[in-house]
Chimera marker file (.cmm) of the C-alpha trace (Angstrom):
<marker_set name="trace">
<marker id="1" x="0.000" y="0.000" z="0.000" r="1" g="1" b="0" radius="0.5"/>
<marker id="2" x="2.462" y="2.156" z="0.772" r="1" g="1" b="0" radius="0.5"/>
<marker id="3" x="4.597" y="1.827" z="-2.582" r="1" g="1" b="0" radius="0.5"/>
<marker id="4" x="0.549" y="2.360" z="-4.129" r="1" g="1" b="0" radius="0.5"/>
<marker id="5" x="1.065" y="5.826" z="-2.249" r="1" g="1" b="0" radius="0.5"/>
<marker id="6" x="4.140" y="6.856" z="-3.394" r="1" g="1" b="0" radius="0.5"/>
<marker id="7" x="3.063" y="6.235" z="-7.290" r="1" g="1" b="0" radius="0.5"/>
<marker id="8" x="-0.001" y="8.296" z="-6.307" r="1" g="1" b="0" radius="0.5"/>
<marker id="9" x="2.239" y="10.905" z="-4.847" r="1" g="1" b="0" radius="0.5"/>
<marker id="10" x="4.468" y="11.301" z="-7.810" r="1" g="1" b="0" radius="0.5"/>
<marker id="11" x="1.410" y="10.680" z="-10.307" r="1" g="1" b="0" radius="0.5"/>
<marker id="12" x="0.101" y="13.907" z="-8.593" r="1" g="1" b="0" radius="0.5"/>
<marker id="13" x="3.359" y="15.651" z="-8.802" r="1" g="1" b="0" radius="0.5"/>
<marker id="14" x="3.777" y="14.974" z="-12.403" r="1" g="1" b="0" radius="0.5"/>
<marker id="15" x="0.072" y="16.109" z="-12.783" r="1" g="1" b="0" radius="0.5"/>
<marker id="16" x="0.868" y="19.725" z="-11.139" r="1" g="1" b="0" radius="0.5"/>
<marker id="17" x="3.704" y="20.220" z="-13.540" r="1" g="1" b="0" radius="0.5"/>
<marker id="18" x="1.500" y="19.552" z="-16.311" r="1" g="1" b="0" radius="0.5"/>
<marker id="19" x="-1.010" y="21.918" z="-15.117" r="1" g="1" b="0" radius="0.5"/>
<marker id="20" x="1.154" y="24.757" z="-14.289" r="1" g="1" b="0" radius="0.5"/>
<marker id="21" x="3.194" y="24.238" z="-17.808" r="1" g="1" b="0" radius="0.5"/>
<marker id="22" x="0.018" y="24.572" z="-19.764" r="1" g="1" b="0" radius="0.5"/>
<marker id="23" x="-1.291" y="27.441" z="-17.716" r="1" g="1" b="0" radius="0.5"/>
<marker id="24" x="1.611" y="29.656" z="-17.816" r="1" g="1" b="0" radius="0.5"/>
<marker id="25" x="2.249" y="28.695" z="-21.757" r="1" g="1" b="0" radius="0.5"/>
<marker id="26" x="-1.698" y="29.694" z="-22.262" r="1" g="1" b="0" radius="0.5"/>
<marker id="27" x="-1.514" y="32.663" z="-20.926" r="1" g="1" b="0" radius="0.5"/>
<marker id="28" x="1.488" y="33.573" z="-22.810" r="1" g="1" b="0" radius="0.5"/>
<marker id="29" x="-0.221" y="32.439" z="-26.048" r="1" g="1" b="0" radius="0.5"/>
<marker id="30" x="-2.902" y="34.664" z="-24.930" r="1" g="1" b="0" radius="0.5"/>
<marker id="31" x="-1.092" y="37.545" z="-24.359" r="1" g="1" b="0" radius="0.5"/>
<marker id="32" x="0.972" y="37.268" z="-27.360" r="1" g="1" b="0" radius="0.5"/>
<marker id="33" x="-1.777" y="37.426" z="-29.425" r="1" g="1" b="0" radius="0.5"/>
<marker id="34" x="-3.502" y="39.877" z="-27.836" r="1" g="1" b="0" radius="0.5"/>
<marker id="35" x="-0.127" y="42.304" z="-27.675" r="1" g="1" b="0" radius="0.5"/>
<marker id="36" x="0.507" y="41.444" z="-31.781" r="1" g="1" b="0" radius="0.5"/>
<marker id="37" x="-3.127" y="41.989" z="-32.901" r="1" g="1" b="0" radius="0.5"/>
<marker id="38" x="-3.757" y="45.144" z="-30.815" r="1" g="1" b="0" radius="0.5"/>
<marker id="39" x="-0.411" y="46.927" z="-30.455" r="1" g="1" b="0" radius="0.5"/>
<marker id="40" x="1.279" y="45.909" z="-33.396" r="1" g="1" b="0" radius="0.5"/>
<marker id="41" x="-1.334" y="45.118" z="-36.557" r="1" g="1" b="0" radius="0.5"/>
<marker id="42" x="-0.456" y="41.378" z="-36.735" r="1" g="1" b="0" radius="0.5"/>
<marker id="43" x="-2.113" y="38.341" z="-36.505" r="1" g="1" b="0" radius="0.5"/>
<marker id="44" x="-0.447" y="35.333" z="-34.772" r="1" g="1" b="0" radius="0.5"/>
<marker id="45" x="-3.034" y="32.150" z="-35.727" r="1" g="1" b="0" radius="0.5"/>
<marker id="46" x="-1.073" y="29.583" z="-34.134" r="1" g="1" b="0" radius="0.5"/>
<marker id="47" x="-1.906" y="30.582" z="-30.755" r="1" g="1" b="0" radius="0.5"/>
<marker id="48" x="-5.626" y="29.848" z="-31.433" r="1" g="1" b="0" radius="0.5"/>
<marker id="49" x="-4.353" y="26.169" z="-32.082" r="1" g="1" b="0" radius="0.5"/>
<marker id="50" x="-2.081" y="26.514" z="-29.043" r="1" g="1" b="0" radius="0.5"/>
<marker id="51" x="-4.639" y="27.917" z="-26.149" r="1" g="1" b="0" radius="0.5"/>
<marker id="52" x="-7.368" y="24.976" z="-27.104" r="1" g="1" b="0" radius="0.5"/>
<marker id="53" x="-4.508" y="22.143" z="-27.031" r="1" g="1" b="0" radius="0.5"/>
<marker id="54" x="-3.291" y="23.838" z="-23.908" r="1" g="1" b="0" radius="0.5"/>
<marker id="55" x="-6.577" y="24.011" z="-22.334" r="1" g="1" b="0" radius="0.5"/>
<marker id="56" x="-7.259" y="20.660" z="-23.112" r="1" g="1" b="0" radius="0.5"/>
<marker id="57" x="-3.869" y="19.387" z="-20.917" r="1" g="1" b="0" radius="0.5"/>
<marker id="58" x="-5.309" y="21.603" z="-17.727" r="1" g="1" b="0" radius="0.5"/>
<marker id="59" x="-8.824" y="20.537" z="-17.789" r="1" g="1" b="0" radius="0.5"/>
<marker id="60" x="-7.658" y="16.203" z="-18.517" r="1" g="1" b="0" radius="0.5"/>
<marker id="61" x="-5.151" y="16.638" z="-15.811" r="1" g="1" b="0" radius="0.5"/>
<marker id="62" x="-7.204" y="19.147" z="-13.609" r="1" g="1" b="0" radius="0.5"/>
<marker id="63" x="-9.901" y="16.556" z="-13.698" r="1" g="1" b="0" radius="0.5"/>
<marker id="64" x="-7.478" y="13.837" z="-12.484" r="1" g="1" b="0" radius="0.5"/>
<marker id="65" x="-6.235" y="16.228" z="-9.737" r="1" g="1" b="0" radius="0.5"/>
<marker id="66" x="-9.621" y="16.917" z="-8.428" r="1" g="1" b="0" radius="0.5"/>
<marker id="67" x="-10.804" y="13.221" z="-8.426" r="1" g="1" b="0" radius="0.5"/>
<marker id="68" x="-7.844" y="12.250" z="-6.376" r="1" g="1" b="0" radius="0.5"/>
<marker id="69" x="-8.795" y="15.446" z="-3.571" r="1" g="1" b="0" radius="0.5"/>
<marker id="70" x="-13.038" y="15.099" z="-4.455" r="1" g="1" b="0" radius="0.5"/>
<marker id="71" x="-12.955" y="18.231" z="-5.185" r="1" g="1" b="0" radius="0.5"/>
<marker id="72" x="-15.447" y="17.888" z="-8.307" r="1" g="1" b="0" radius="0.5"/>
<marker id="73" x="-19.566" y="19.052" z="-7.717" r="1" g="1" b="0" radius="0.5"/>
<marker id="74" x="-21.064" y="17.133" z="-5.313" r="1" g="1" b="0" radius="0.5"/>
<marker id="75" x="-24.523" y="16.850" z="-3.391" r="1" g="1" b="0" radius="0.5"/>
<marker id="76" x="-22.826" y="18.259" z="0.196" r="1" g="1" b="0" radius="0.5"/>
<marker id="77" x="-26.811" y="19.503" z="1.280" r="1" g="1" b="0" radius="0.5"/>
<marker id="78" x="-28.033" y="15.838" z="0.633" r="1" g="1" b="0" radius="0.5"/>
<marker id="79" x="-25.285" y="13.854" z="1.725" r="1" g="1" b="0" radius="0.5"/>
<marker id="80" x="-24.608" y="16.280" z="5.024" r="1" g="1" b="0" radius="0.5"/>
<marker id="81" x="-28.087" y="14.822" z="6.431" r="1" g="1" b="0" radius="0.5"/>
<marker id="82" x="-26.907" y="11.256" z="5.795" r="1" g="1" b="0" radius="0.5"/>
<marker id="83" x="-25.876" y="8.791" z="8.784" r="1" g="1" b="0" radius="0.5"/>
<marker id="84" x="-22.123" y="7.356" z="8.669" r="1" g="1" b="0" radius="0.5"/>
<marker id="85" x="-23.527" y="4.017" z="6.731" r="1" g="1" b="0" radius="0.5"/>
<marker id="86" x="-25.365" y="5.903" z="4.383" r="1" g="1" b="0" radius="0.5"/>
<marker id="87" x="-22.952" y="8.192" z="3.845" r="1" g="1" b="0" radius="0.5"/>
<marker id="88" x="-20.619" y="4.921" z="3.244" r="1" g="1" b="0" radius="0.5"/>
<marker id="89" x="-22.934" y="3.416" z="1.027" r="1" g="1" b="0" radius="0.5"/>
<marker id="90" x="-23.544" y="6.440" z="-0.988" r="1" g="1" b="0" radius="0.5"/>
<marker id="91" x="-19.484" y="7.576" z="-0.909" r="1" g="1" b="0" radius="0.5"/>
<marker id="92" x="-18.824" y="3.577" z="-2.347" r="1" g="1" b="0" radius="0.5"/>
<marker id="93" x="-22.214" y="3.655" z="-5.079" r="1" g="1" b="0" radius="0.5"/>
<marker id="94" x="-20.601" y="7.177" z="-6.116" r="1" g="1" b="0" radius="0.5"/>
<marker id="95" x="-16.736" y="5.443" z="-6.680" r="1" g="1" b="0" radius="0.5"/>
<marker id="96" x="-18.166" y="2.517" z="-8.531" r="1" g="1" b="0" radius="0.5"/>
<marker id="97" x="-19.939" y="4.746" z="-10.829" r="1" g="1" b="0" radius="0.5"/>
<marker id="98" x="-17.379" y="7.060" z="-11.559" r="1" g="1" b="0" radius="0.5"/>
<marker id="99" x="-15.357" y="4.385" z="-12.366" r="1" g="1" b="0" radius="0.5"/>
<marker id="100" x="-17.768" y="2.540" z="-14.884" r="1" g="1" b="0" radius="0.5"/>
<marker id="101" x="-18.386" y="6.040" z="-16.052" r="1" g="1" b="0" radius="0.5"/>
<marker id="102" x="-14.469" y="7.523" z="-16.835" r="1" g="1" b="0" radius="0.5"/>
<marker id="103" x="-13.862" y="3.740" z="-17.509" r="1" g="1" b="0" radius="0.5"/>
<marker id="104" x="-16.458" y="3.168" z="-20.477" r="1" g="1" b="0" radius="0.5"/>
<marker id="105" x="-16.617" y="6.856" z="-21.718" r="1" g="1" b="0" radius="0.5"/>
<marker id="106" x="-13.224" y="8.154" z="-21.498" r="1" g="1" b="0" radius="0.5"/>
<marker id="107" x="-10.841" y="5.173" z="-21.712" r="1" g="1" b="0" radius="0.5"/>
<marker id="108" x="-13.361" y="2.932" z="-24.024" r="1" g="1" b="0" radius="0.5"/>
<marker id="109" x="-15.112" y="5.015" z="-26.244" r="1" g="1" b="0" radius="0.5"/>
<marker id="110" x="-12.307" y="7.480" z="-26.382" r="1" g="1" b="0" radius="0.5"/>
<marker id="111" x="-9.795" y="4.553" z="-28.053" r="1" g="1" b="0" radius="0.5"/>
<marker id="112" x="-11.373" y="4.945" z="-31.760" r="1" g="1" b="0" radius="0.5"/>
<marker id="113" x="-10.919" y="8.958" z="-31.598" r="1" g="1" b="0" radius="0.5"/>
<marker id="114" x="-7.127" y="8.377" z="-30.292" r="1" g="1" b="0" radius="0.5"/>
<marker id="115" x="-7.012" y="6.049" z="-33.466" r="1" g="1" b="0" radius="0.5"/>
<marker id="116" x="-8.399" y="8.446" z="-35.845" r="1" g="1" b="0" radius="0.5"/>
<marker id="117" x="-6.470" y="11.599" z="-34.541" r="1" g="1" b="0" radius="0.5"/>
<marker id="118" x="-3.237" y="9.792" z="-36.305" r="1" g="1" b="0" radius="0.5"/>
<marker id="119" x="-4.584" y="10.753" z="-39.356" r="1" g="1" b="0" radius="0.5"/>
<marker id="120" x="-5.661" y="14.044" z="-38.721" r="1" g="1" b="0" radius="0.5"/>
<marker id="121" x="-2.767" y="17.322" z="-37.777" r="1" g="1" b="0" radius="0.5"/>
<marker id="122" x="-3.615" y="20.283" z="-36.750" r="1" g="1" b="0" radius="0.5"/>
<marker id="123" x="-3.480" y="23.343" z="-39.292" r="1" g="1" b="0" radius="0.5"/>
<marker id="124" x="-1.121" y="25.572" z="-38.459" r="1" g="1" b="0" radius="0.5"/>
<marker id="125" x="0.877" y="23.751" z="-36.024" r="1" g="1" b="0" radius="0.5"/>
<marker id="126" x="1.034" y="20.943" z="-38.067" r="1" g="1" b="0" radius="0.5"/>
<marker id="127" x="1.136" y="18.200" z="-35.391" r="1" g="1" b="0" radius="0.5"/>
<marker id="128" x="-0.894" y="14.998" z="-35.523" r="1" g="1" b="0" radius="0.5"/>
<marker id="129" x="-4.010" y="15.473" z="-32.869" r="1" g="1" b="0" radius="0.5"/>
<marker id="130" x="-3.109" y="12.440" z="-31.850" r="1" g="1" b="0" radius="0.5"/>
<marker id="131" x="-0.484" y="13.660" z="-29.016" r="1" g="1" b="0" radius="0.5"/>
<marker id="132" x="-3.769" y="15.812" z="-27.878" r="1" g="1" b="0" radius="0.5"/>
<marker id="133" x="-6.557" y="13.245" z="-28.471" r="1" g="1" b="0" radius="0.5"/>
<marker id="134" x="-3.976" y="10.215" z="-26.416" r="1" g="1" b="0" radius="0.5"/>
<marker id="135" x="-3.855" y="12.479" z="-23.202" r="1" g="1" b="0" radius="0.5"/>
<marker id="136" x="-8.250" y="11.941" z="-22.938" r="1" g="1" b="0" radius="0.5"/>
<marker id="137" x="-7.420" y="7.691" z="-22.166" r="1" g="1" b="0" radius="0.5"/>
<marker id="138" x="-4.455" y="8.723" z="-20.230" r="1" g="1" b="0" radius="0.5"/>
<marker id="139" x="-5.915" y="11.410" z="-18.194" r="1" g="1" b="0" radius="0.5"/>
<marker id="140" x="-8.798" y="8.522" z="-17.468" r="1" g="1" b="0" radius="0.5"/>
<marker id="141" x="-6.786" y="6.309" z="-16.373" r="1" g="1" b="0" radius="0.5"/>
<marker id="142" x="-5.215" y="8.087" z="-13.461" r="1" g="1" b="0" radius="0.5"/>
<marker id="143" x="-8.733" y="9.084" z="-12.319" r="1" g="1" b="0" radius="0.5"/>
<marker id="144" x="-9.500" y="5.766" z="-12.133" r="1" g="1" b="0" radius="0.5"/>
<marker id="145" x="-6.049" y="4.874" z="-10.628" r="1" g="1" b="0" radius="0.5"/>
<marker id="146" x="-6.765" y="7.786" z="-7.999" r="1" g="1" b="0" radius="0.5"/>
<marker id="147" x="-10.411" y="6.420" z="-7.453" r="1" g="1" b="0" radius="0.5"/>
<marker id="148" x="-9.675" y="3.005" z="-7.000" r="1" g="1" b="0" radius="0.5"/>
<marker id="149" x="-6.727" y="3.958" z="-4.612" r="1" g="1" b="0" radius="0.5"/>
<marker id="150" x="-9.372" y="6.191" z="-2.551" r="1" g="1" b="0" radius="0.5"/>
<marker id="151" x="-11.577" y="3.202" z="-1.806" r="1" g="1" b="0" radius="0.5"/>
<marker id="152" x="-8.537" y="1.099" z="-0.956" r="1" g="1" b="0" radius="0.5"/>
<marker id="153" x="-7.599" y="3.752" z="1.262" r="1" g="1" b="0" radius="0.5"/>
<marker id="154" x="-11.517" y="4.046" z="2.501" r="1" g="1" b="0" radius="0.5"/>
<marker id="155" x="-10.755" y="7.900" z="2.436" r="1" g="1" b="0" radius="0.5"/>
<marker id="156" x="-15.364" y="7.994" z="3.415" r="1" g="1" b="0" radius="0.5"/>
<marker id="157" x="-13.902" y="8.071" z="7.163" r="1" g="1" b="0" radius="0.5"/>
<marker id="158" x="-12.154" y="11.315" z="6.637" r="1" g="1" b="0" radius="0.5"/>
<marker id="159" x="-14.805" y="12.811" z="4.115" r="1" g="1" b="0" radius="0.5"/>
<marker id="160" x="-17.768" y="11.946" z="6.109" r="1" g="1" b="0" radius="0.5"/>
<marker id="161" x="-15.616" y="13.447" z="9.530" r="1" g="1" b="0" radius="0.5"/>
<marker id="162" x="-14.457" y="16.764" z="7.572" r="1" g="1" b="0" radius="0.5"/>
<marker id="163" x="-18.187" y="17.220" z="6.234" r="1" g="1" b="0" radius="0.5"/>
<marker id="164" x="-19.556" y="17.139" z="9.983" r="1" g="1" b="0" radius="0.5"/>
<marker id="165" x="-16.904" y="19.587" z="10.975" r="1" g="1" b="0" radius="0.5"/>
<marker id="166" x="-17.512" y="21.918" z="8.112" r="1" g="1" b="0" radius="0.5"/>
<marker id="167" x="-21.292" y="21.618" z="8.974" r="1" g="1" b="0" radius="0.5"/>
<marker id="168" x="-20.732" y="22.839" z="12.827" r="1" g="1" b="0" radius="0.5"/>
<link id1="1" id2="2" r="1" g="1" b="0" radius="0.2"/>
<link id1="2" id2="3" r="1" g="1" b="0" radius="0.2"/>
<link id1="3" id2="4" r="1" g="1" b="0" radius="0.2"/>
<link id1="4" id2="5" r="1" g="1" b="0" radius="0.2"/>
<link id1="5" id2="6" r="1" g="1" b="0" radius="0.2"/>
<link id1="6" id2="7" r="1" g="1" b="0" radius="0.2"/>
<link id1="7" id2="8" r="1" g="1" b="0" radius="0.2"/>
<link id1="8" id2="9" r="1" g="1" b="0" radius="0.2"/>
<link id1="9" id2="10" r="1" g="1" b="0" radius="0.2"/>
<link id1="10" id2="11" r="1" g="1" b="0" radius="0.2"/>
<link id1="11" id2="12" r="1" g="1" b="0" radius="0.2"/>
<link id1="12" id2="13" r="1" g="1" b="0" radius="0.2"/>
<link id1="13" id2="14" r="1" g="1" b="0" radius="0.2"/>
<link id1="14" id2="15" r="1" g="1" b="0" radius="0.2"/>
<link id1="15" id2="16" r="1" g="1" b="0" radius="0.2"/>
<link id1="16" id2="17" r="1" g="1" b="0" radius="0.2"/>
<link id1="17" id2="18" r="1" g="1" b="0" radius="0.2"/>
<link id1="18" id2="19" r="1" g="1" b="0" radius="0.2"/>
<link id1="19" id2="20" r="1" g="1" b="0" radius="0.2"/>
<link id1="20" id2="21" r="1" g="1" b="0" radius="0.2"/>
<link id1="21" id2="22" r="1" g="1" b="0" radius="0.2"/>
<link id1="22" id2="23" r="1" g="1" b="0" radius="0.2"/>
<link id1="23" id2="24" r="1" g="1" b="0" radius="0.2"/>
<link id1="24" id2="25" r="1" g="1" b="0" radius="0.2"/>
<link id1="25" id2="26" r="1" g="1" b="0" radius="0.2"/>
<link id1="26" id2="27" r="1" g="1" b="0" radius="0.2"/>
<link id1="27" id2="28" r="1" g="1" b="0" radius="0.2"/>
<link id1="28" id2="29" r="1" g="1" b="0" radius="0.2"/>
<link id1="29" id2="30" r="1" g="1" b="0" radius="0.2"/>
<link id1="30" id2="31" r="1" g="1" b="0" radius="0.2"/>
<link id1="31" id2="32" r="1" g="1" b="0" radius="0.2"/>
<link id1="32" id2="33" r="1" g="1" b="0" radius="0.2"/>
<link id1="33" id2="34" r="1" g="1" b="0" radius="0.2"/>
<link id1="34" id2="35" r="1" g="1" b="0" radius="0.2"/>
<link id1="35" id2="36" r="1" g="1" b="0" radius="0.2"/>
<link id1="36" id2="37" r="1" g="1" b="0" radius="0.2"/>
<link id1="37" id2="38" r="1" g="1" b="0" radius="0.2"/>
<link id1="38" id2="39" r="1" g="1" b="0" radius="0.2"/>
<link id1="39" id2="40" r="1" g="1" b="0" radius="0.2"/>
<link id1="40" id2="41" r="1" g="1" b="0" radius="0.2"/>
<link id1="41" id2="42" r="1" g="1" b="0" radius="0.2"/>
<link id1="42" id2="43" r="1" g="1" b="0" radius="0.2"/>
<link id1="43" id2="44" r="1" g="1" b="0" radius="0.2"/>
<link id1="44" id2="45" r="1" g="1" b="0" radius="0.2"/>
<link id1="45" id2="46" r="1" g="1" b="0" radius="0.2"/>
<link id1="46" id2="47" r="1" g="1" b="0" radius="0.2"/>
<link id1="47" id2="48" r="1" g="1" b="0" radius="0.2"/>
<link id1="48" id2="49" r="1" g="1" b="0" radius="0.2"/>
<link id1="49" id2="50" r="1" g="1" b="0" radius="0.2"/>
<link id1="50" id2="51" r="1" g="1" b="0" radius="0.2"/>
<link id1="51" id2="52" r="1" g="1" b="0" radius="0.2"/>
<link id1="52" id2="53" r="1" g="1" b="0" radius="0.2"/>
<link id1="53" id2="54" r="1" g="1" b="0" radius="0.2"/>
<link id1="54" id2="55" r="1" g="1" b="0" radius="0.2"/>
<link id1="55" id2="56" r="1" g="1" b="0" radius="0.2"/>
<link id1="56" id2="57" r="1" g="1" b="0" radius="0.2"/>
<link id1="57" id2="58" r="1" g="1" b="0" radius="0.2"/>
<link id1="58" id2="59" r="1" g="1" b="0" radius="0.2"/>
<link id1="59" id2="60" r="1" g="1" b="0" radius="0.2"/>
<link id1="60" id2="61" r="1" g="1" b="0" radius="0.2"/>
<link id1="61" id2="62" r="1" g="1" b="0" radius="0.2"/>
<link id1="62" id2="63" r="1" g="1" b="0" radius="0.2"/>
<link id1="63" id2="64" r="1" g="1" b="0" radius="0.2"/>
<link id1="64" id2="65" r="1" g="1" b="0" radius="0.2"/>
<link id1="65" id2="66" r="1" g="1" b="0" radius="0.2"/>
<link id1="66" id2="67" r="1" g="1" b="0" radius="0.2"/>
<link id1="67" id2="68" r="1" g="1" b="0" radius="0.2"/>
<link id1="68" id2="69" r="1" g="1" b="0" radius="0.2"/>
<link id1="69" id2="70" r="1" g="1" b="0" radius="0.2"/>
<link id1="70" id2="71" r="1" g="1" b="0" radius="0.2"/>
<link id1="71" id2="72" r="1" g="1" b="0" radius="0.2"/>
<link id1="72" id2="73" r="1" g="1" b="0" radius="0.2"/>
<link id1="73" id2="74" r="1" g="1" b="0" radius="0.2"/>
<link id1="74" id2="75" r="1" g="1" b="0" radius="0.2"/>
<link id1="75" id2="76" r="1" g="1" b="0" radius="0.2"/>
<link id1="76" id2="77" r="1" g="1" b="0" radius="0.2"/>
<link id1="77" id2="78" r="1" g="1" b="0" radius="0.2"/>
<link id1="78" id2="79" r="1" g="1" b="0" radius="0.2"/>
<link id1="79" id2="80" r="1" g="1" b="0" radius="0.2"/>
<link id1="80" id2="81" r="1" g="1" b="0" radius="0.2"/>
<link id1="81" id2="82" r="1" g="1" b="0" radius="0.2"/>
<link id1="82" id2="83" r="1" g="1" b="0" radius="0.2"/>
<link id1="83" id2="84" r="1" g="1" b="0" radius="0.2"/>
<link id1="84" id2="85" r="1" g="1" b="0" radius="0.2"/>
<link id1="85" id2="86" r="1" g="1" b="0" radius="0.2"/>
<link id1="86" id2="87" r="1" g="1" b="0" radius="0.2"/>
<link id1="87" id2="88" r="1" g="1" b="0" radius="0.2"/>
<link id1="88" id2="89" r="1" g="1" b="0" radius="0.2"/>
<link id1="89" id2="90" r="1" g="1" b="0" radius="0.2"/>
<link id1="90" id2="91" r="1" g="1" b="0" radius="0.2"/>
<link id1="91" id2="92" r="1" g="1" b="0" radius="0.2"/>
<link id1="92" id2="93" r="1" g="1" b="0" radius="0.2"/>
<link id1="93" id2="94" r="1" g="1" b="0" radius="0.2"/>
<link id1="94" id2="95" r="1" g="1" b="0" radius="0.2"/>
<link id1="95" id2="96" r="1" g="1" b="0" radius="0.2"/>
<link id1="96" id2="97" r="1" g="1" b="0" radius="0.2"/>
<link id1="97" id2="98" r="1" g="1" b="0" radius="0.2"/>
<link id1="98" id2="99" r="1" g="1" b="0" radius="0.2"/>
<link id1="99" id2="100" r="1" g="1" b="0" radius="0.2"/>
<link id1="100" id2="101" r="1" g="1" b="0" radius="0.2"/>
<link id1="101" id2="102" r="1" g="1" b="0" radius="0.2"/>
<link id1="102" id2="103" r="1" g="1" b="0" radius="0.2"/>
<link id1="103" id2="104" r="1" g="1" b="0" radius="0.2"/>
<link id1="104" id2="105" r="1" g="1" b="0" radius="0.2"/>
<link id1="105" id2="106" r="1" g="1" b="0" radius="0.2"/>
<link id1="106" id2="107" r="1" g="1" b="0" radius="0.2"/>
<link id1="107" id2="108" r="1" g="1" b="0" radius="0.2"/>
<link id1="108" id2="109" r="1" g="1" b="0" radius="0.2"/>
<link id1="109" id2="110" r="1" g="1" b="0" radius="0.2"/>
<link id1="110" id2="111" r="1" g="1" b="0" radius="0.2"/>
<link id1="111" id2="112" r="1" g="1" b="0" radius="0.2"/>
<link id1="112" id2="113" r="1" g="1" b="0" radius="0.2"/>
<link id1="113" id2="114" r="1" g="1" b="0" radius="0.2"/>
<link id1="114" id2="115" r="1" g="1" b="0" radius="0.2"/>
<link id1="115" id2="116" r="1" g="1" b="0" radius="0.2"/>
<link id1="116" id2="117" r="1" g="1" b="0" radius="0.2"/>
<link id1="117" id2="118" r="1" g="1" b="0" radius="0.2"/>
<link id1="118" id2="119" r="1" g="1" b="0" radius="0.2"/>
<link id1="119" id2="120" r="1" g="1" b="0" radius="0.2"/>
<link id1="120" id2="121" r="1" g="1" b="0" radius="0.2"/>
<link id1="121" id2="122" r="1" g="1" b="0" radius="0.2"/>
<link id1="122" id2="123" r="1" g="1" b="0" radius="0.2"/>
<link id1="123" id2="124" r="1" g="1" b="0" radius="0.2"/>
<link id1="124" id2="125" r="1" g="1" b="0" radius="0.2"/>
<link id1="125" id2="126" r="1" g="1" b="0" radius="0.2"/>
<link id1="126" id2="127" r="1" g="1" b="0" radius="0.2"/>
<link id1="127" id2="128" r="1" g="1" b="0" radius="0.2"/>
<link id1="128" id2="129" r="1" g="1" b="0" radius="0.2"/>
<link id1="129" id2="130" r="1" g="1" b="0" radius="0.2"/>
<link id1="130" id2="131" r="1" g="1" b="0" radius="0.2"/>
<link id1="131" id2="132" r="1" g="1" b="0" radius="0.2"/>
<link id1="132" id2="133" r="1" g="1" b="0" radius="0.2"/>
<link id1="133" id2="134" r="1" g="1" b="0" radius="0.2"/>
<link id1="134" id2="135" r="1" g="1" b="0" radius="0.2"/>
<link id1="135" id2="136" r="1" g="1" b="0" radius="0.2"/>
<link id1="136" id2="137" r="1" g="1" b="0" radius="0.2"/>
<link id1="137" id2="138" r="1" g="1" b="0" radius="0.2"/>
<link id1="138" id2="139" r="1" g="1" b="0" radius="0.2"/>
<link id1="139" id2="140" r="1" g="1" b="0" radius="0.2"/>
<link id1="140" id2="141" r="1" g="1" b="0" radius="0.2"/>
<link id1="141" id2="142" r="1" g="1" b="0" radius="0.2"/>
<link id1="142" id2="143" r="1" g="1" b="0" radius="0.2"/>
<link id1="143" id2="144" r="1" g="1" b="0" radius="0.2"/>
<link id1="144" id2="145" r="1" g="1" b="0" radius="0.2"/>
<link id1="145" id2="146" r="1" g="1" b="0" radius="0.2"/>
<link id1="146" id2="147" r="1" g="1" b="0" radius="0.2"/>
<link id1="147" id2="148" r="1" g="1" b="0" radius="0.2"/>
<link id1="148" id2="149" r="1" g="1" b="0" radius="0.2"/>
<link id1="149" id2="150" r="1" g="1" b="0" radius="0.2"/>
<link id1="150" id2="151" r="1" g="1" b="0" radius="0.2"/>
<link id1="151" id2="152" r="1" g="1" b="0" radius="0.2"/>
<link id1="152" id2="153" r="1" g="1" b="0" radius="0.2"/>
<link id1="153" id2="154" r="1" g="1" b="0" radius="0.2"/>
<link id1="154" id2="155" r="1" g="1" b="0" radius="0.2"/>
<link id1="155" id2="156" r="1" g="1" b="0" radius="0.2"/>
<link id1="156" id2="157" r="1" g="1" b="0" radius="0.2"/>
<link id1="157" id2="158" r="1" g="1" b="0" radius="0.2"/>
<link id1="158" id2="159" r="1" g="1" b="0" radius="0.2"/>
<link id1="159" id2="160" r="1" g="1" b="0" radius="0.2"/>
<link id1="160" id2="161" r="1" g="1" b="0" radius="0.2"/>
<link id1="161" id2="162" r="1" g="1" b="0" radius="0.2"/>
<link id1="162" id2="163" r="1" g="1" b="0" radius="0.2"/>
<link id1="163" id2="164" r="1" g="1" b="0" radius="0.2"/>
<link id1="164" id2="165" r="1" g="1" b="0" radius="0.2"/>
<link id1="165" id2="166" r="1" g="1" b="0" radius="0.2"/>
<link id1="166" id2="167" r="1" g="1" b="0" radius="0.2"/>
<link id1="167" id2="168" r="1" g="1" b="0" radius="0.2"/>
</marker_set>
C-alpha cells in the first residue's frame, strides 16, 4: 500500500507540472496574441491552435487532480443529512460509478478517436491530434487509478468526519 502511495504521490506531482506548464504557456499564447493583434497590426493564428490544445492538458489533468482530492460538484446539502452508513454506502455507489463512467466513456469510447487523430494534424501547427486526443485515455486512467486507490484507502472516514466539521 504504501509503494501504491508513493506512485499516487508522484502521479500527482507529475500532474501539477502539467497543469502549471500549460497554464503559464496559455496565458502567454494569450497575451501574445492579444499584444501582436492590438499593439502591433499582426495576426499570430497559431496561438488559437495553441490555447485549445493547452486548455485541453489543464482541464484532462485538472480533472485527475480533483478526483484524487473530491474536489469535483457534489450533493454536500443531501449527503450532510446522511448517517455514517449511508454516507458509506452512498461515498462507495458514487466510486463505482465514476469508475464505470471515466472507464467506459473516457478510456473505451475514447480509443477509436485516439485512433483516428493519427490521421488528422492540426493546421497551423502541423502536429498529428493524436499527441492531444492520447492524453483523454491517459488522463482517465489516473482518475481511475486515484479512485480506485481512494476506496482502498476508505478515504469515506475522513470525508464523512471533515463534512460534519464543516457543517458545525
Amino acid at each position: 500500500m504504501d509503494m501504491l502511495i508513493k506512485i499516487e504521490q508522484w502521479i500527482l506531482k507529475i500532474e501539477r507540472v502539467i497543469m502549471a506548464i500549460a497554464a503559464g504557456l496559455l496565458v502567454f499564447a494569450v497575451l501574445a496574441q492579444v499584444f501582436f493583434r492590438y499593439i502591433l497590426p499582426i495576426s499570430m493564428p497559431w496561438t488559437e491552435e495553441l490555447s485549445i490544445i493547452l486548455f485541453v492538458f489543464m482541464v484532462m489533468y485538472g480533472a485527475a487532480y480533483a478526483i484524487r482530492y473530491d474536489r469535483h460538484l457534489g450533493i454536500i446539502s443531501l449527503t450532510s443529512r446522511m448517517s455514517e452508513k449511508n454516507f458509506k454506502l452512498f461515498w462507495f455507489v458514487k466510486k463505482f460509478v465514476i469508475i464505470a463512467f471515466v472507464g467506459y466513456v473516457m478510456l473505451i469510447q475514447a480509443i477509436p478517436m485516439v485512433r483516428q487523430g493519427l490521421s488528422h494534424t492540426y493546421t497551423i501547427i502541423q502536429i498529428p491530434s493524436f499527441f492531444v486526443l492520447v492524453n483523454i485515455p491517459i488522463s482517465a486512467g489516473l482518475m481511475v487509478f486515484h479512485t480506485i486507490l481512494a476506496v482502498v484507502r476508505k478515504d469515506y472516514i475522513n470525508e464523512y468526519a471533515l463534512q460534519k466539521a464543516s457543517l458545525l
